[in-house]
C-alpha positions as CSV (number, residue, x, y, z in Angstrom):
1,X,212.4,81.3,56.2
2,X,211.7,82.5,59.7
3,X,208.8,84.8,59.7
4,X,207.3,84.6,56.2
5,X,204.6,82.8,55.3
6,X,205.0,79.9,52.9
7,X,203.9,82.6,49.8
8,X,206.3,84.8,51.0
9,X,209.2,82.7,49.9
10,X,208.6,82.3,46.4
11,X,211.1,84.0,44.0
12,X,210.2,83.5,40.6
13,X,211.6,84.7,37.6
14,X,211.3,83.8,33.3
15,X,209.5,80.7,32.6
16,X,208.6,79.6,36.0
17,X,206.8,83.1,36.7
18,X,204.8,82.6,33.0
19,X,203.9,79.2,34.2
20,X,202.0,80.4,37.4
21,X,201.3,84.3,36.7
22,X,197.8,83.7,36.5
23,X,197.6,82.3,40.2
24,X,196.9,84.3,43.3
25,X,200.0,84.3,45.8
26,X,199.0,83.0,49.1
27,X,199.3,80.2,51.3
28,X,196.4,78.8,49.9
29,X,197.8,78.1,46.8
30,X,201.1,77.3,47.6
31,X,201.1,73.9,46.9
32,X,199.2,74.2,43.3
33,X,202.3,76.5,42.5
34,X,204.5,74.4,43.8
35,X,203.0,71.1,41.4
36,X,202.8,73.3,38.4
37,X,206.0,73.8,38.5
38,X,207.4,70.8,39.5
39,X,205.0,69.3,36.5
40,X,206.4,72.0,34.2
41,X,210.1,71.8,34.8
42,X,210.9,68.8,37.0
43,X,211.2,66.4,34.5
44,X,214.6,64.7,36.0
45,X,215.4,63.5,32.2
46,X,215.2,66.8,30.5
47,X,217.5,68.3,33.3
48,X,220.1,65.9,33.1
49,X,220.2,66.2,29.4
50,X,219.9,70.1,29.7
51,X,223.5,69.3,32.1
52,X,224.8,66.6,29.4
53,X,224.3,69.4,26.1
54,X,226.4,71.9,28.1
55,X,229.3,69.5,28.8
56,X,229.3,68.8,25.3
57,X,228.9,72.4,24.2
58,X,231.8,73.8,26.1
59,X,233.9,76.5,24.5
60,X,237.3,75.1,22.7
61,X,240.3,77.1,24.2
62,X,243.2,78.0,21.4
63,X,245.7,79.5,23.9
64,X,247.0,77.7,26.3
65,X,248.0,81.5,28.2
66,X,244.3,82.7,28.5
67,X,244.1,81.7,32.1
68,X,240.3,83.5,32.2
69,X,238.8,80.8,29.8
70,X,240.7,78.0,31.3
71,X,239.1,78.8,34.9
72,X,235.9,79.3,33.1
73,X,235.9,75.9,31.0
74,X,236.6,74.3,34.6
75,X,234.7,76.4,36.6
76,X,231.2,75.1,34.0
77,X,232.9,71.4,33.9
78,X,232.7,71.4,37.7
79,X,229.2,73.1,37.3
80,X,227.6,70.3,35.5
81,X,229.5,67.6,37.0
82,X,228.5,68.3,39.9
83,X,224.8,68.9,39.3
84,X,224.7,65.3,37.8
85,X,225.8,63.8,41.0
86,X,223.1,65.5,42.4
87,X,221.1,63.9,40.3
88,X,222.7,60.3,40.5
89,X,224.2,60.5,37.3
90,X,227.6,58.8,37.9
91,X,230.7,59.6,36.2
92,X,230.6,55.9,35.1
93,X,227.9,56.8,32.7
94,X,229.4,59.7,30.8
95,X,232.9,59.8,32.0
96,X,234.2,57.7,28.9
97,X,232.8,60.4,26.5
98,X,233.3,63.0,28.4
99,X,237.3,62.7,28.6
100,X,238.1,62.9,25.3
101,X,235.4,66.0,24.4
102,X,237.3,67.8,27.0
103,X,240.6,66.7,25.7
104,X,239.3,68.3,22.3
105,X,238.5,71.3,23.9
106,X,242.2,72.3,25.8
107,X,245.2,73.8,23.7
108,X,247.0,70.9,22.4
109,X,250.4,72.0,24.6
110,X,248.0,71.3,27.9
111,X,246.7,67.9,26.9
112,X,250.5,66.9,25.9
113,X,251.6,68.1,29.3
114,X,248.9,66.3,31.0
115,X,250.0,63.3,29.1
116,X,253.6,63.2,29.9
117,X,252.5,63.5,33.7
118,X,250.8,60.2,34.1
């Protein structure tokens, strides 16, 4: 960011601020912060899987009228889909079990409309 220094753009909050609370901010130890916390939480296999468990944990919806938690099961499917292909996960790797957990998570009238118009 335009005027700060490179200690001055750090926002950290939960976890990440545990991880490095005992370290003085400056722009001295910018980069140590920065490697702890790439060391503590940028393992690229527990974040995909972290992305994977909340596909699979997705809410089912019972009525096909409650428009809110339709949005919100595509809104978190888009969410995680998307955060994959930022990590180079492909749909070809998942897509096959991912279509029929979602399918298992719609009101049955949805997926029988969706059927009849392919």
């Amino acid at each position: 960011m335009k005027g700060l220094s490179m200690a001055d753009d750090i926002l950290l909050l939960g976890n990440a601020l545990a991880a490095i609370s005992g370290i003085v901010i400056s722009d001295r130890n910018y980069d140590s912060s920065i490697e702890i916390l790439k060391d503590r939480f940028g393992r690229q296999d527990t974040v995909i899987s972290s992305h994977m468990n909340k596909l699979l944990s997705i809410e089912p919806i019972r009525n096909i009228s409650n428009v809110k938690a339709l949005r919100k099961l595509f809104d978190e499917c888009e969410i995680q889909i998307r955060s994959l292909e930022a990590l180079n996960v492909t749909s070809g790797s998942y897509g096959n079990l991912f279509c029929p957990i979602i399918l298992r998570r719609i009101p049955e009238e949805l997926n029988f409309k969706s059927s009849q118009n392919r």
